[in-house]
C-alpha positions as CSV (number, residue, x, y, z in Angstrom):
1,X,8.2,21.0,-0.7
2,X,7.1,20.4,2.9
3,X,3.9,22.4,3.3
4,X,3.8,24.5,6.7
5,X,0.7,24.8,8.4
6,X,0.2,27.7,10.8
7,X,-2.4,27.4,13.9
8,X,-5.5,29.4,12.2
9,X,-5.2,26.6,9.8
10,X,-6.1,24.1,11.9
11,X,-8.7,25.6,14.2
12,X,-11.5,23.7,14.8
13,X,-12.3,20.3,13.8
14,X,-9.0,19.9,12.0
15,X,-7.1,20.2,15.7
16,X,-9.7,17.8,17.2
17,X,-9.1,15.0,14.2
18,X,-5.3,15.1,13.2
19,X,-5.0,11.5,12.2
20,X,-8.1,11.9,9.9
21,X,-6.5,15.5,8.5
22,X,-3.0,13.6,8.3
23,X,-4.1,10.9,6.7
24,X,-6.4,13.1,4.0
25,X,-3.2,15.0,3.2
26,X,-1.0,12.2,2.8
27,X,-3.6,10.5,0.5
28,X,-2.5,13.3,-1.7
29,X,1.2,13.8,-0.6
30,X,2.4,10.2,-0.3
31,X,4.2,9.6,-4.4
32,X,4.3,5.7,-3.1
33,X,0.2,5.4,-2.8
34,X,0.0,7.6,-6.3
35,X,2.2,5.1,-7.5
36,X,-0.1,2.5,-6.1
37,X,-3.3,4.5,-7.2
38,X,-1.1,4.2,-11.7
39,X,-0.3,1.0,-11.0
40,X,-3.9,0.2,-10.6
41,X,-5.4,1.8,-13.4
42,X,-2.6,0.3,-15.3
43,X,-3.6,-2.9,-14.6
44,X,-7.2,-2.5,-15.0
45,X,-6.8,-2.2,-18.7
46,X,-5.9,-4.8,-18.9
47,X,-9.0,-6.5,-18.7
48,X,-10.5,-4.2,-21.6
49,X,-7.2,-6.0,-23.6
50,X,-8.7,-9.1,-23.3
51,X,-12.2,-8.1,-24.3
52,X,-10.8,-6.3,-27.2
53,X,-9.9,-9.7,-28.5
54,X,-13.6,-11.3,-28.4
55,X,-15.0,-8.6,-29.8
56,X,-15.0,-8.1,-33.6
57,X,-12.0,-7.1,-35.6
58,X,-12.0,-4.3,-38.8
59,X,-9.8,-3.9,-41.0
60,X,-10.0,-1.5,-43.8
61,X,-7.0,-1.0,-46.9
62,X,-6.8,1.0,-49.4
63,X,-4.3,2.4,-52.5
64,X,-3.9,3.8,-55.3
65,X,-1.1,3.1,-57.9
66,X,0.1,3.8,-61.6
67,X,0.9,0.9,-63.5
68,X,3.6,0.3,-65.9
69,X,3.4,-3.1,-67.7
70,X,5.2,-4.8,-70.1
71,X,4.1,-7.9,-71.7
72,X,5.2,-9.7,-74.2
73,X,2.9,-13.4,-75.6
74,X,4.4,-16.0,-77.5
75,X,2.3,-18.2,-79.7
76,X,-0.5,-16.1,-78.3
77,X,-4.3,-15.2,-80.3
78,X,-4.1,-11.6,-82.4
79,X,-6.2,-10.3,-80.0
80,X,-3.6,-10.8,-77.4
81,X,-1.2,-7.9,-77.9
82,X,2.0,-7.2,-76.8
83,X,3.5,-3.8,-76.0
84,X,3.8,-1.4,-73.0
85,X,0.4,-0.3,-70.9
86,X,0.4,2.5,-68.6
87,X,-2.7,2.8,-66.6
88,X,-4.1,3.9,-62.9
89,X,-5.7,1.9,-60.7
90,X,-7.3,2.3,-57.2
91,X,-8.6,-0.8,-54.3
92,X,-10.3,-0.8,-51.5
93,X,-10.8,-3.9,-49.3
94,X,-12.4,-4.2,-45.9
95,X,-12.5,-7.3,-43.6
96,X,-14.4,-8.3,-40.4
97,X,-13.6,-11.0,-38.4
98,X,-15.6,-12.4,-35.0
99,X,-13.8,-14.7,-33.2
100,X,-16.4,-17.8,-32.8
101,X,-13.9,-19.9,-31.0
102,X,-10.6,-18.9,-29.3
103,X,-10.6,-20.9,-26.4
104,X,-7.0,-18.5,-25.5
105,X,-8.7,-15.6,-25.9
106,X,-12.0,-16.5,-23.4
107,X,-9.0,-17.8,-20.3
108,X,-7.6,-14.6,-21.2
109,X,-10.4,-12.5,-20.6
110,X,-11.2,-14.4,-17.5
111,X,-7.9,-13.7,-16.7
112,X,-8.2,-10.3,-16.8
113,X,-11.1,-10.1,-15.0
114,X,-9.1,-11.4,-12.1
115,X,-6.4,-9.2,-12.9
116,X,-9.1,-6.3,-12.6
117,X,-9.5,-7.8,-8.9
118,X,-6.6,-8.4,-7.8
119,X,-5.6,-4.0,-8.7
120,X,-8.7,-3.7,-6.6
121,X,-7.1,-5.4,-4.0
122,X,-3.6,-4.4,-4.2
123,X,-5.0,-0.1,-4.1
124,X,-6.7,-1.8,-1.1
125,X,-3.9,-3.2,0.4
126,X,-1.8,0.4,-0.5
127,X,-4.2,2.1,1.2
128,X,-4.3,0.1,4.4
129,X,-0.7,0.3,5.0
130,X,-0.9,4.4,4.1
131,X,-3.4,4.0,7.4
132,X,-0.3,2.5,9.4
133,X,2.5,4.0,8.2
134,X,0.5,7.5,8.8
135,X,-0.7,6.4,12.4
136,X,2.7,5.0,13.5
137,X,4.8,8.1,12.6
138,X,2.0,10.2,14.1
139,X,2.5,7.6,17.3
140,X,5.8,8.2,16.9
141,X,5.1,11.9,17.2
142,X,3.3,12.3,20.0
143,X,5.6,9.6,21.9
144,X,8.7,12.1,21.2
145,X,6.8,14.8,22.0
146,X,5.9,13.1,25.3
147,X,9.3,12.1,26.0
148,X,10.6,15.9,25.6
149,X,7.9,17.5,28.1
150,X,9.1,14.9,30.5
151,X,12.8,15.1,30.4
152,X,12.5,18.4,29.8
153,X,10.3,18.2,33.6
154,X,12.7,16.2,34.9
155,X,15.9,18.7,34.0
156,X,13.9,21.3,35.2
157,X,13.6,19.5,39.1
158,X,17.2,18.0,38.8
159,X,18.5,22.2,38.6
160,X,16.0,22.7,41.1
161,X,17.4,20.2,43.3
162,X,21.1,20.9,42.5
163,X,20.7,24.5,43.5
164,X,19.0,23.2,47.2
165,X,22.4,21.2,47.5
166,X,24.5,23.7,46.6
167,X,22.6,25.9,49.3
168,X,22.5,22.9,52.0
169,X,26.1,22.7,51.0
170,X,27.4,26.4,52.1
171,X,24.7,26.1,55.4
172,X,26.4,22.6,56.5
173,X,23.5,20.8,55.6
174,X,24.3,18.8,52.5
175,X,27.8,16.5,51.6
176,X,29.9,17.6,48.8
177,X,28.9,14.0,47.2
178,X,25.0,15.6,47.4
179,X,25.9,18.3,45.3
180,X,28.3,16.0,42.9
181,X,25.5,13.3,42.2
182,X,23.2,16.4,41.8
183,X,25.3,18.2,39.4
184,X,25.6,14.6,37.5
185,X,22.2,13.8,37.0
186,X,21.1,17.5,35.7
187,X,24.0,17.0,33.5
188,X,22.8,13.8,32.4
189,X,19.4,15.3,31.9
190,X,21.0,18.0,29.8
191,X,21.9,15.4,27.3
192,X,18.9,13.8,27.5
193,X,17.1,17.1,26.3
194,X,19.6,16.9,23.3
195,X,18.7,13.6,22.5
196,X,14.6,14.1,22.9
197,X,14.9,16.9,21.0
198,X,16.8,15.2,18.4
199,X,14.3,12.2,18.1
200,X,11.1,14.5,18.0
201,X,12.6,16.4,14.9
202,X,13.4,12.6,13.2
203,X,9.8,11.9,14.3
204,X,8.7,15.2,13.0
205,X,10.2,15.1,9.8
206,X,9.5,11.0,8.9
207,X,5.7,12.0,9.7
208,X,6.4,15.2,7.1
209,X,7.8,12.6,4.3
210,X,4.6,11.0,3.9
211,X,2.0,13.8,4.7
212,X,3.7,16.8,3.5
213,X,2.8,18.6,6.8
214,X,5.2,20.2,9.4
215,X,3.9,18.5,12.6
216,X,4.7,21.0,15.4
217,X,1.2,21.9,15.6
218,X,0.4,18.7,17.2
219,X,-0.3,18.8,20.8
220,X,0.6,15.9,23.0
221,X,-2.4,13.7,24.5
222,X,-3.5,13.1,27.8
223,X,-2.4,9.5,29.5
224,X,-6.0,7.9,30.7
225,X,-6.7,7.0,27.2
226,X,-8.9,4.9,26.7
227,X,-9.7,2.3,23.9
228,X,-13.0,0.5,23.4
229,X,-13.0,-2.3,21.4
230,X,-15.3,-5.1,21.1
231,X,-14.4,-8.0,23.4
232,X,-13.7,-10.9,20.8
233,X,-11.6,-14.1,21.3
234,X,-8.9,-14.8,19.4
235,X,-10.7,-17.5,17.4
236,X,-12.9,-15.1,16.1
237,X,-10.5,-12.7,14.4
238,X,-8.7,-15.4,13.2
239,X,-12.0,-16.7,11.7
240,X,-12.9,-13.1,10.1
241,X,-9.3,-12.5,9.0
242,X,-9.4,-16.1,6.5
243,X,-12.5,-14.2,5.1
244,X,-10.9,-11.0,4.8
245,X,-7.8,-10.6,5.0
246,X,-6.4,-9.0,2.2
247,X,-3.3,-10.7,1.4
248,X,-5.1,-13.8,1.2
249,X,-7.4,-12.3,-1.4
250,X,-3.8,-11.7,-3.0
251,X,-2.7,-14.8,-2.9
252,X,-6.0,-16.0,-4.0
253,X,-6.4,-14.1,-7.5
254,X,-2.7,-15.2,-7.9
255,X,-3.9,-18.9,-8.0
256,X,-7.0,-18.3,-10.2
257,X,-4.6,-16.2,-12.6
258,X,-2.6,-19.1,-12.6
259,X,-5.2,-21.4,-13.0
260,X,-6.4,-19.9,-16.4
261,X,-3.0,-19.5,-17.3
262,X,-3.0,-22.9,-18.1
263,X,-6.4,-22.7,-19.7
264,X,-4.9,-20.1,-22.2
265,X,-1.9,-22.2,-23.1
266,X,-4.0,-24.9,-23.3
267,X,-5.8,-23.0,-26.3
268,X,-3.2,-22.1,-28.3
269,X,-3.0,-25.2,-29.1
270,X,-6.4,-25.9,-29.8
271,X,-8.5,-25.0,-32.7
272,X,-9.7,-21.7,-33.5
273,X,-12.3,-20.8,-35.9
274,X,-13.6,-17.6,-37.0
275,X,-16.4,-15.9,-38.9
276,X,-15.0,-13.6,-41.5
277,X,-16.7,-11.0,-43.9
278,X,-14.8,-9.4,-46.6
279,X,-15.1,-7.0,-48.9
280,X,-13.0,-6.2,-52.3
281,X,-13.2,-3.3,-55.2
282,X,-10.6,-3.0,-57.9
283,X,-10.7,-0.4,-60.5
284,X,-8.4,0.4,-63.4
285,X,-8.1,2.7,-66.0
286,X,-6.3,0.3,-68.3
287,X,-5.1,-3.8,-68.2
288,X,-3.0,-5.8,-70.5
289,X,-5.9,-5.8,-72.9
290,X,-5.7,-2.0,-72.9
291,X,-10.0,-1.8,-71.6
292,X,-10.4,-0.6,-68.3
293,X,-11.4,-3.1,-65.2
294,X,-13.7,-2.9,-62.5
295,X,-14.1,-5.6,-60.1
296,X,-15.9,-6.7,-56.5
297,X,-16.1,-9.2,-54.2
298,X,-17.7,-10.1,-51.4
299,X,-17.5,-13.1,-49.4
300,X,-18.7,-14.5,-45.7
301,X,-16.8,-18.0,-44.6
302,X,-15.9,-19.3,-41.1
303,X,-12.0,-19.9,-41.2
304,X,-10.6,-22.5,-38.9
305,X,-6.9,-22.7,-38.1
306,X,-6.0,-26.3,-36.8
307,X,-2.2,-25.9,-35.2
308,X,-0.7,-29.4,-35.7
309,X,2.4,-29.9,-34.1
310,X,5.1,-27.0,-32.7
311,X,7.9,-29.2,-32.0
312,X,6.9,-30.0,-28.2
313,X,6.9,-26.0,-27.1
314,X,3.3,-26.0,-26.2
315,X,3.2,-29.4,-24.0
316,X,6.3,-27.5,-22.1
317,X,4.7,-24.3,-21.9
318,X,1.6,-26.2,-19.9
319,X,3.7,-28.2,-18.1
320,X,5.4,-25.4,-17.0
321,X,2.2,-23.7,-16.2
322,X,0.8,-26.2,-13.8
323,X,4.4,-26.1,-11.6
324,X,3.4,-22.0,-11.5
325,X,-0.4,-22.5,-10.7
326,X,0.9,-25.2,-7.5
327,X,3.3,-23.0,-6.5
328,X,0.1,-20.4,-6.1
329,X,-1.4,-22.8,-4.2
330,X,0.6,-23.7,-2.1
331,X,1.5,-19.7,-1.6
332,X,-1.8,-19.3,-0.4
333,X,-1.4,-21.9,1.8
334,X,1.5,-20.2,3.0
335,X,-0.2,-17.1,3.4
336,X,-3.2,-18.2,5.3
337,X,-0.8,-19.6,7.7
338,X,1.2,-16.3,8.3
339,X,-1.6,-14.1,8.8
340,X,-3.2,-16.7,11.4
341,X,0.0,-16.2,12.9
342,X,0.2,-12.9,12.8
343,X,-3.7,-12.3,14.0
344,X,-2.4,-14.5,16.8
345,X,0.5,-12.2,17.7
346,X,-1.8,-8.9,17.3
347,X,-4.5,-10.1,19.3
348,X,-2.2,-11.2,22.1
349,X,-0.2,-8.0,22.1
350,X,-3.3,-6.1,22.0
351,X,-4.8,-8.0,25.1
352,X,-1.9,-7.9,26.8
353,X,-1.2,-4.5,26.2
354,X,-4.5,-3.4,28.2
355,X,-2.9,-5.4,31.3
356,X,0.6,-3.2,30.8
357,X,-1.2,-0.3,30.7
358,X,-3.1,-0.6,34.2
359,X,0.0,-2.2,35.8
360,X,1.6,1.0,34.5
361,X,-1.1,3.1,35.8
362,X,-0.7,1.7,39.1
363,X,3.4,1.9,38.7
364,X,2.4,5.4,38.1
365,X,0.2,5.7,40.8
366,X,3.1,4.2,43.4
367,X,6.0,6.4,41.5
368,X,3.8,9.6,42.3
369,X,3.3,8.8,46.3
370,X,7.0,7.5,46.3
371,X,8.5,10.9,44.8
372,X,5.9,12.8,47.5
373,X,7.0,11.0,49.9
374,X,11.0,11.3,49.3
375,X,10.1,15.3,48.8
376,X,8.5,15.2,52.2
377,X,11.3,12.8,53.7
378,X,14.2,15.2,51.7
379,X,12.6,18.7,53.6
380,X,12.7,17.0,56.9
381,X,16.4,16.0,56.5
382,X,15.2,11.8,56.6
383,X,16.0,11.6,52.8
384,X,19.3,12.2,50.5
385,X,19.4,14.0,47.5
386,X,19.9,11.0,45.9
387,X,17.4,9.5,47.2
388,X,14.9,11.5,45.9
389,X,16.4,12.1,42.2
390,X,16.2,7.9,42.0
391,X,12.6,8.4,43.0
392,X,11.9,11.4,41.0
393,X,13.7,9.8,37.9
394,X,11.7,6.6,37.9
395,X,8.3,8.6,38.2
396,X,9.2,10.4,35.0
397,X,10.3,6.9,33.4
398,X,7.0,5.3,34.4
399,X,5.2,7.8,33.1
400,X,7.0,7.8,29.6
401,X,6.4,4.0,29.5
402,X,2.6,4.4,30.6
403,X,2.4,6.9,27.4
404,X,4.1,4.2,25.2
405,X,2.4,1.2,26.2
406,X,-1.1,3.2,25.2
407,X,0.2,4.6,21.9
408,X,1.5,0.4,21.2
409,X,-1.9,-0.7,22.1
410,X,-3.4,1.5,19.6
411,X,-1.6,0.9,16.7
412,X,-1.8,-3.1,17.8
413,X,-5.6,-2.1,17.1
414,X,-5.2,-0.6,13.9
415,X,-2.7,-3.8,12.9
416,X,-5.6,-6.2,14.2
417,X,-8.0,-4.4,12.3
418,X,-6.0,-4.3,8.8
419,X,-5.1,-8.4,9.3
420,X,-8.9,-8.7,9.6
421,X,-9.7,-6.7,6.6
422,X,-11.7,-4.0,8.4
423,X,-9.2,-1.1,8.6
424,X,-10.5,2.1,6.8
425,X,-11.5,6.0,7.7
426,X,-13.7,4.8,10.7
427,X,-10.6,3.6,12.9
428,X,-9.0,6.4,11.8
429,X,-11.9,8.6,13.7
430,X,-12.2,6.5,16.9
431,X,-8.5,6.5,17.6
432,X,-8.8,10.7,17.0
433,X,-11.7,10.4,19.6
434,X,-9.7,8.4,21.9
435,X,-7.3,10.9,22.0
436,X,-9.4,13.5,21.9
């Protein structure tokens, strides 16, 4: 159920941080990062599998049983006599066995321990992404909500305008075609209203799927953002993203799970020896002697089990096992190569990004005295009506890209940041003072 927030809600600091209060909620809303948040503790265990296995093994039996025996003895003593005895009789037996060498079970363990690493990393990676898909729907957002104020703006000044044609049109001012294209483009805009409409409620409601937050509380931002980053070549990202990057720590564990994947096929094979203790009491009420029996026994041995030969299954099973651990290898090769490329194509979208925005700005700047000066030229009879709706339509359309362009350059700051490895809470609170 979509949880509506009303304004006394969010009074306060909650207004002035929405990312960070989006992103809290959907930490909690989102089923795909629970998932994430299972599957990791999942996996964790399985490292205390694999310990389970070097540590000592107890195992304790026990019955208790009434006997029925027959015996007959041929050629036997006198003292050994035949007949029927019916007796109870009770055991208990407990063994403990330490594994001394289980060369297996030690490549398993260090498997798990990687396995323990790489749920680490994959919450990690869940996480990061939850930051994205969070900041581009609320992008997304804001962008629609931008897009409706301005078309909505724009309708507004093309009725405006069609009601000065209609009047310049009865006073003998104005042609017939002045009213036509008037009436056309604030029918046009009409539409357009549809459609922003349409687009904000998609936005709204994809932004709801993760967060579980109606966002029509969220005001749009101003358009001289401003983001401050540290000026860094792109050899240097590149550099910190091969350290950090998550998905090459992925890849990484993937090749050392690999690699003692081998090591544990490798041991099944090998020999294992154990130390066992073991303990044993019988006691019965009757035997075929008809005297009761009690009996114990305790013994401590190291057992060895050497595996001899299995037909050729284990010298397939490693073979097979080394093809897996190169194809990890060369995996991560491919990986390291795709997030270079990808820092590559961040960083230069980001950098560029900050050029579109101040040629926007000044597009901006030159859209706003072109439109005053087609209003200007329009009242003095020097300008058409369409003259001035061109002007006044690309104003609005260069200030709907200007708001794009910095909402793209943000989130190519958040994408730089998570291909580097350093994308957590703190972005998340400098792109809600940016915005701020």
């Amino acid at each position: 159920m979509v949880i509506s927030i009303c304004s006394s809600a969010h009074s306060g600091d909650n207004t002035s941080y929405p990312l960070m209060l989006l992103y809290k909620a959907a930490l909690e809303y989102d089923a795909n990062f629970t998932a994430s948040e299972f599957e990791q503790e999942a996996r964790y265990e399985r490292l205390v599998l694999a310990r389970s296995r070097l540590l000592p093994g107890v195992k304790l039996k026990a019955n208790l049983a009434y006997n029925t025996q027959a015996v007959e003895y041929d050629d036997a003593p006198p003292f050994f006599q035949s007949g029927h005895h019916n007796f109870n009789s009770n055991a208990i037996s407990m063994q403990i066995t330490q594994p001394l060498y289980r060369k297996d079970r030690f490549e398993a363990y260090r498997q798990g321990k990687a396995e323990a690493r790489r749920s680490n990393t994959l919450l990690a990676i869940a996480k990061q992404q939850l930051i994205l898909d969070v900041s581009s729907n609320y992008f997304s957002v804001l962008l629609a909500q931008n897009r409706e104020a301005l078309v909505n703006a724009e309708s507004s000044a093309n009725k405006k305008l069609l009601t000065q044609a209609k009047r310049g049109f009865e006073v003998g001012s104005a042609s017939i075609t002045d009213v036509y294209e008037a009436q056309a483009r604030f029918d046009l805009s009409v539409s357009e209203q549809i459609d922003a409409k349409k687009y904000l409620n998609v936005a709204r409601r994809s932004l709801a799927t993760l967060t579980g937050i109606k966002s029509a509380w969220i005001g749009s931002t101003h358009q001289n953002s401003r983001l401050q980053t540290p000026s860094s070549t792109m050899s240097y990202w590149i550099e910190l993203a091969s350290i950090n990057n998550l998905n090459i720590h992925l890849a990484e564990q993937a090749a050392e799970i690999a690699k003692h994947e081998i090591g544990r096929t490798l041991g099944i094979a090998l020999p294992k020896v154990d130390l066992v203790f073991s303990y044993d009491r019988t006691s019965a009420s009757g035997s075929n002697f008809d005297t009761g029996i009690d009996t114990s026994n305790r013994r401590i041995m190291i057992e060895a089990n050497i595996p001899i030969y299995a037909g050729g299954a284990v010298r397939a099973r490693i073979k097979q096992k080394r093809a897996e651990y190169s194809r990890a290898q060369y995996q991560l090769i491919a990986t390291r190569r795709d997030i270079e490329f990808q820092v590559e194509e961040a960083y230069l979208s980001h950098e560029s990004g900050a050029h579109r925005i101040e040629a926007l700005k000044q597009a901006l700047f030159s859209s706003q005295k072109s439109l005053t000066s087609m209003q200007r030229g329009f009242e003095l009879g020097l300008r058409t009506g369409i003259d001035l709706l061109d002007s006044q339509h690309q104003f609005y359309a260069a200030k709907l890209a200007l708001a794009e362009a910095q909402y793209n350059r943000l989130f190519d700051y958040l994408r730089l940041a998570a291909l580097s490895g350093q994308l957590n809470a703190d972005n998340i609170r400098h792109i809600d003072s940016v915005l701020n």
